[in-house]
Backbone as JSON, one array per atom type, in Angstrom:
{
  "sequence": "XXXXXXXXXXXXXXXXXXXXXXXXXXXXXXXXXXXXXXXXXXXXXX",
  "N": [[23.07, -7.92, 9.81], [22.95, -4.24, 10.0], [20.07, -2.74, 10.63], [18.16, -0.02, 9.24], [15.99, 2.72, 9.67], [12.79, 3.91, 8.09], [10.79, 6.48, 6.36], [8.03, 6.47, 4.25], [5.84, 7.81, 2.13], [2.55, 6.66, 0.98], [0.16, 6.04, -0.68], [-2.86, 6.53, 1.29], [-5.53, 4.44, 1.4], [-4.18, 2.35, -0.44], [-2.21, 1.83, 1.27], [-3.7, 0.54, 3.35], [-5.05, -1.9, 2.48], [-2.98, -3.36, 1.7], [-1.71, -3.39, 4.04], [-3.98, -5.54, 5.47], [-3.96, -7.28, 3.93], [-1.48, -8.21, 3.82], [-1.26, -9.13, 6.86], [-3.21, -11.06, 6.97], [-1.75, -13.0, 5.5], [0.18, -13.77, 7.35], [2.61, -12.14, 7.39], [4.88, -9.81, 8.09], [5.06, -6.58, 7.51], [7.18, -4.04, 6.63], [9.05, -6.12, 5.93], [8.42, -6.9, 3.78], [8.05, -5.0, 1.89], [11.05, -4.24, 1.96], [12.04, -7.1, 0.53], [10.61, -6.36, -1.97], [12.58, -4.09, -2.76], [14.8, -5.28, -2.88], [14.17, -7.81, -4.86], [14.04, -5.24, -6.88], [16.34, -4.1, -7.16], [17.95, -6.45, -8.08], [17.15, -6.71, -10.74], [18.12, -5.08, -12.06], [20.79, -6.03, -11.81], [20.76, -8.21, -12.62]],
  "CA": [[22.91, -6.78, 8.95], [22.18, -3.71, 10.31], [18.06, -2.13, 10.01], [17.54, 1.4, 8.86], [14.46, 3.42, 10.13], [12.78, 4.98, 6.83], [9.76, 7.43, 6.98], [7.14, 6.59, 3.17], [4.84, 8.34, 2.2], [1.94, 6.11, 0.57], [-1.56, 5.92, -0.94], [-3.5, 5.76, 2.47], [-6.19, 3.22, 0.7], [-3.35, 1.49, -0.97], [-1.46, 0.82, 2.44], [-4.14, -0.08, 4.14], [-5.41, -2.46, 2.13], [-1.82, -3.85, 1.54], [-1.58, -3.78, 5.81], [-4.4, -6.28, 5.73], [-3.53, -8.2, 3.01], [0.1, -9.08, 4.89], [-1.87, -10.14, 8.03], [-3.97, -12.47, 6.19], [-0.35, -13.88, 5.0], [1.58, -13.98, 8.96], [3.93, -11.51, 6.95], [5.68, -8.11, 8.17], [4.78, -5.09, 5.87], [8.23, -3.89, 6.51], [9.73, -7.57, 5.21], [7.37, -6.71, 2.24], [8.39, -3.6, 1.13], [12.41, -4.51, 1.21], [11.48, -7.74, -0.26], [10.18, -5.78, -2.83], [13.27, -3.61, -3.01], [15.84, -6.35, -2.87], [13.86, -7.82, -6.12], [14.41, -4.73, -8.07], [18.17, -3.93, -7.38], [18.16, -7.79, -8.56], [16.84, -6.84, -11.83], [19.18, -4.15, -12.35], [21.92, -6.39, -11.87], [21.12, -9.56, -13.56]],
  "C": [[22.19, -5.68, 9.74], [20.69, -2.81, 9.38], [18.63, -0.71, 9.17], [15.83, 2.02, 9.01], [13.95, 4.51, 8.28], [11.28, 5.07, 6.88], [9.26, 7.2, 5.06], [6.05, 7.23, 3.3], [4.09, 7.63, 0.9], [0.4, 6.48, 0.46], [-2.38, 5.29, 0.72], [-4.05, 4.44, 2.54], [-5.49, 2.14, 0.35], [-2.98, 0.83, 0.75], [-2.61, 0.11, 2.99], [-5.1, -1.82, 3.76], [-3.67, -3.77, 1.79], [-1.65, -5.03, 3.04], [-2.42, -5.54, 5.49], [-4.58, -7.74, 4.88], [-2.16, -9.48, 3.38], [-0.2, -9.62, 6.13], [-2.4, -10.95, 8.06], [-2.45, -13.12, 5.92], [0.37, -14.08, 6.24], [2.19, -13.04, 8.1], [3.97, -10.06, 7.43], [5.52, -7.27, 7.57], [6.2, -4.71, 6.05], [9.02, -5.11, 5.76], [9.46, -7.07, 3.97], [7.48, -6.01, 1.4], [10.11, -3.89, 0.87], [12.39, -5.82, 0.77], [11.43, -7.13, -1.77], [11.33, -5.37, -3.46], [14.94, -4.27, -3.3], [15.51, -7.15, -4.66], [14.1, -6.54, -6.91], [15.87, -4.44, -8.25], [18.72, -5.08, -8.18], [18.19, -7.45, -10.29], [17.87, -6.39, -12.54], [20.76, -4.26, -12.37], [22.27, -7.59, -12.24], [21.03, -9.09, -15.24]]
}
């Protein structure tokens, strides 16, 4: 599958607290966020 490069603009505080939240977990913040986005298209189509 190909990536896509995409440019957010986020709650500084929020990300960064997010950031270190996903390094405590081994996990990708990018994984995390389409993760995220993969669950709602889901919703929208079950």
């Amino acid at each position: 599958m190909a990536k896509k490069r995409v440019t957010l603009f986020v709650d500084s505080e929020v990300y960064e607290k997010f950031k270190k939240f996903c390094d405590k977990q081994g996990w990708v913040i990018s994984k995390q966020f389409e993760n995220y986005m993969g669950k709602e298209i889901k919703k929208e189509v079950d």
